[in-house]
Backbone as a ProteinNet text record, in pm:
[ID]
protein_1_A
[PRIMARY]
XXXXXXXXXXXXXXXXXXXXXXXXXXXXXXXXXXXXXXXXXXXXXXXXXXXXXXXXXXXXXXXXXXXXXXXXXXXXXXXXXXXXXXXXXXX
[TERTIARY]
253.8	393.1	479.6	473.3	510.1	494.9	401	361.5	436.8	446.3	528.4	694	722.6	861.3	894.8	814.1	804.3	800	727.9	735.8	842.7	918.4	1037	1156.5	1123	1243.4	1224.7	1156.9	1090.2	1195.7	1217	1323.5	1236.2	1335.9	1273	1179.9	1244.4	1116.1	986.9	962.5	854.6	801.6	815.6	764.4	722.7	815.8	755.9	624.4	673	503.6	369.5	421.2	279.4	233.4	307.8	263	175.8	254.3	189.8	16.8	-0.5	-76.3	-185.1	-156.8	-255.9	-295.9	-201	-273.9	-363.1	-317.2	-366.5	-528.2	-525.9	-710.2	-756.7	-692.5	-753.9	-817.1	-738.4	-765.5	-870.7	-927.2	-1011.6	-1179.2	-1088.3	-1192.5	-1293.1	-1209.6	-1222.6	-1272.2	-1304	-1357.4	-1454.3	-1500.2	-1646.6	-1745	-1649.1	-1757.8	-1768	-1694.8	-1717.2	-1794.3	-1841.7	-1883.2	-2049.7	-2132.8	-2257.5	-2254	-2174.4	-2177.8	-2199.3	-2081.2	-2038.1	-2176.7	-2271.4	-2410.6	-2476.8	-2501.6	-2585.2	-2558.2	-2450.3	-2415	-2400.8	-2353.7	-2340.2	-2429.9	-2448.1	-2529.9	-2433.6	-2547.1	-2540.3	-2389.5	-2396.3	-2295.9	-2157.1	-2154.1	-2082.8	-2009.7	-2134.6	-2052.7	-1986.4	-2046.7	-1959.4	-1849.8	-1783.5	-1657.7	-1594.2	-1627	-1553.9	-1502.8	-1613.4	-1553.4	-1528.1	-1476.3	-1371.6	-1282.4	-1247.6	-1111.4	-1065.5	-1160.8	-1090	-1066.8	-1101.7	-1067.4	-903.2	-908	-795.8	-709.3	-718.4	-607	-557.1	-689.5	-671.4	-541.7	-628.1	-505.4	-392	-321.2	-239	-161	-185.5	-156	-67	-130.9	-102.4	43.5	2.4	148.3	256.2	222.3	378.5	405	328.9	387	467.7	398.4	511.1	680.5	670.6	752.3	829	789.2	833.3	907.6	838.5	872.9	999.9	1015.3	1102.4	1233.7	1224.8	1317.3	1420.4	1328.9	1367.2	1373	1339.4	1380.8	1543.5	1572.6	1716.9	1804.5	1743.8	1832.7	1899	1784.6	1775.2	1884.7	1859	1981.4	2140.3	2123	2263.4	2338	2274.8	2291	2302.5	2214.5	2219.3	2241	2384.3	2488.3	2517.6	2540	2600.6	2416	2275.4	2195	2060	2110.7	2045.2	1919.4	1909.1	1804.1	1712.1	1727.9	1694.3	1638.2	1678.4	1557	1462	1562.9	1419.1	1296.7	1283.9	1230.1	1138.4	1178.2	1118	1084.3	1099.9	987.8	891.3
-2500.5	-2481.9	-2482.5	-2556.9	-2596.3	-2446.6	-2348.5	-2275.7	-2116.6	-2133.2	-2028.9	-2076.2	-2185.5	-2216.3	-2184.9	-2221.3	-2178.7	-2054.9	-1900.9	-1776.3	-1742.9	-1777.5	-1756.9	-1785.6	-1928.5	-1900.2	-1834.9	-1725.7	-1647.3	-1546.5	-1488.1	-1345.3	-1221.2	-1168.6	-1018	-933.7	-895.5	-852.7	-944.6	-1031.5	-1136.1	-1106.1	-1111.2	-1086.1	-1010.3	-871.9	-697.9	-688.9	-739.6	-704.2	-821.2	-897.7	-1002.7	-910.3	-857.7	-769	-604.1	-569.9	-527.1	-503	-612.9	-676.2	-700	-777.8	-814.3	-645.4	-593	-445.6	-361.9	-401.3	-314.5	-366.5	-516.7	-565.2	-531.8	-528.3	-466.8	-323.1	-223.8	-104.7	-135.9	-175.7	-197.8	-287.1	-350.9	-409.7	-319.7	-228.1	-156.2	-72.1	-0.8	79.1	58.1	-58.6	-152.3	-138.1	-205.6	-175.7	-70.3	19	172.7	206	210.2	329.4	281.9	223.8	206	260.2	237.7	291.4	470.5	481.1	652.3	710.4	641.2	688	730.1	623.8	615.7	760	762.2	838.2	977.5	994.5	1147.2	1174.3	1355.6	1412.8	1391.1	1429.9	1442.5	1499.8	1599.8	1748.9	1671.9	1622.8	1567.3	1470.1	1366.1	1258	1322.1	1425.1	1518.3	1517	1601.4	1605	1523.5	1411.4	1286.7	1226.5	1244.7	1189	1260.6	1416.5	1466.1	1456.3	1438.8	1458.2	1298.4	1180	1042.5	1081.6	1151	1171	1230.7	1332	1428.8	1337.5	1235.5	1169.7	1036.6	974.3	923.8	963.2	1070	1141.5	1155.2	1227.4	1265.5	1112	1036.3	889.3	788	859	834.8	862.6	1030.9	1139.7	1089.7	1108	1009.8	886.3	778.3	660.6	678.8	712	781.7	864.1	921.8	968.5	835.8	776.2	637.5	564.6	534.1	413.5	513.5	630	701.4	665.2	690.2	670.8	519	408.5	295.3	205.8	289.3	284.8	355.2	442.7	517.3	443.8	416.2	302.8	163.5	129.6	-41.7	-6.1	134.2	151.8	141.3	201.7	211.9	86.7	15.9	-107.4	-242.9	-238.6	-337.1	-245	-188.1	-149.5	-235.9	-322.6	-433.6	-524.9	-497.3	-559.8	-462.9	-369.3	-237.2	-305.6	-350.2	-377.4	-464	-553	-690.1	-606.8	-500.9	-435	-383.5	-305.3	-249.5	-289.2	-392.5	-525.1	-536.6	-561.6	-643.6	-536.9	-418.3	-323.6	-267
1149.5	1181.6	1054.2	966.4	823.7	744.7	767.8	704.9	750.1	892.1	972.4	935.3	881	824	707.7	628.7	481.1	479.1	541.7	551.6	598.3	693	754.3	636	568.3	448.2	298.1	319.1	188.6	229.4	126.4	106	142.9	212.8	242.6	190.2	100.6	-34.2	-48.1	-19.4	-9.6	82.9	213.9	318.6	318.2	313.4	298.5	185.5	123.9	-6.6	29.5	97.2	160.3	266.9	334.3	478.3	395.2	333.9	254.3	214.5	112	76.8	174.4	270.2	388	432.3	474.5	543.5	418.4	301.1	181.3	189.3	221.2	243.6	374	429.8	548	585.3	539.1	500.7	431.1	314.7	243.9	301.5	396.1	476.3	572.5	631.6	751.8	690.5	577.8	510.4	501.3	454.2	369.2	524.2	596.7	759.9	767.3	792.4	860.7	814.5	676.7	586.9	611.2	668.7	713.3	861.1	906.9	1055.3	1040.6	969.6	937.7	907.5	770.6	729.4	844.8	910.7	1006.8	1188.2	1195.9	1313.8	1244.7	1116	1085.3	1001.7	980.5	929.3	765.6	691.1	516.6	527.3	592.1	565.7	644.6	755.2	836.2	732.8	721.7	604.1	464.7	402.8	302.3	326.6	450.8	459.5	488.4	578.9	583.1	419.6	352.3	198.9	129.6	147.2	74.2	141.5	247.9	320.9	271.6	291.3	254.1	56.3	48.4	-137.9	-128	-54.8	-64.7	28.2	71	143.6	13.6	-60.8	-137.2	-247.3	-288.2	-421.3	-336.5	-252.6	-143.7	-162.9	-121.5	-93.9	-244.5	-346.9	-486.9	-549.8	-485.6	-522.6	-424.6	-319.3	-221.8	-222.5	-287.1	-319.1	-451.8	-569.4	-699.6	-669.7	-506.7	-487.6	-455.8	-357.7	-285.9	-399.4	-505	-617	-711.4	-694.5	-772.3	-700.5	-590	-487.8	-492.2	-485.9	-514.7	-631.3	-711.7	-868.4	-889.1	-808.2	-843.8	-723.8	-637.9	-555.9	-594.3	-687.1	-733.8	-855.7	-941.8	-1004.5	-967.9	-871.7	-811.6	-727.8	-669.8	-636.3	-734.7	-854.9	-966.7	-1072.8	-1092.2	-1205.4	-1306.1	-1247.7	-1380.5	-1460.3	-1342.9	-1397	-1433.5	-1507.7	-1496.5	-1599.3	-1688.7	-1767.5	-1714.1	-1632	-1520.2	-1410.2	-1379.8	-1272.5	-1343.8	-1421.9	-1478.5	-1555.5	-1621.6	-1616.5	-1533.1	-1418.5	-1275	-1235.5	-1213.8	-1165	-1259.6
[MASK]
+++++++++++++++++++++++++++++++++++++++++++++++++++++++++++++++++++++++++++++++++++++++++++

């Protein structure tokens, strides 16, 4: 209970990048399992394309987060005017 209080008085930005974080291992988790199952039920050729398409979603995934962080890099500007060197810093 102590612990669901303490998360509750963490700042937004805290929260969002722990939630984050947790789904970022999870994804990673869910991968590590699948990928014996996947061997096993598909053909060579089958599993091929499964792992170029998870490649081309990979890279894909790279380029629109760079877009993402551009975005809130020119936001964080415009909002912290007077602390423009202090964000940029911190990001």
């Amino acid at each position: 209970m102590a612990l669901i209080k303490k998360y509750k008085g963490l700042p937004v930005q805290v929260r969002a990048s722990f939630c984050f974080l947790i789904c970022a291992f999870m994804q990673r988790g869910i991968s590590i399992i699948t990928t014996p199952i996947f061997t096993r039920l598909l053909t060579a050729a089958e599993y091929g394309q499964y792992s170029v398409f998870s490649s081309w979603l990979s890279v894909i995934t790279v380029i629109v987060s760079m877009n993402l962080y551009a975005g809130v890099y020119m936001q964080g500007l415009v909002k912290f005017e007077k602390e423009r060197l202090v964000f940029s810093s911190s990001l």
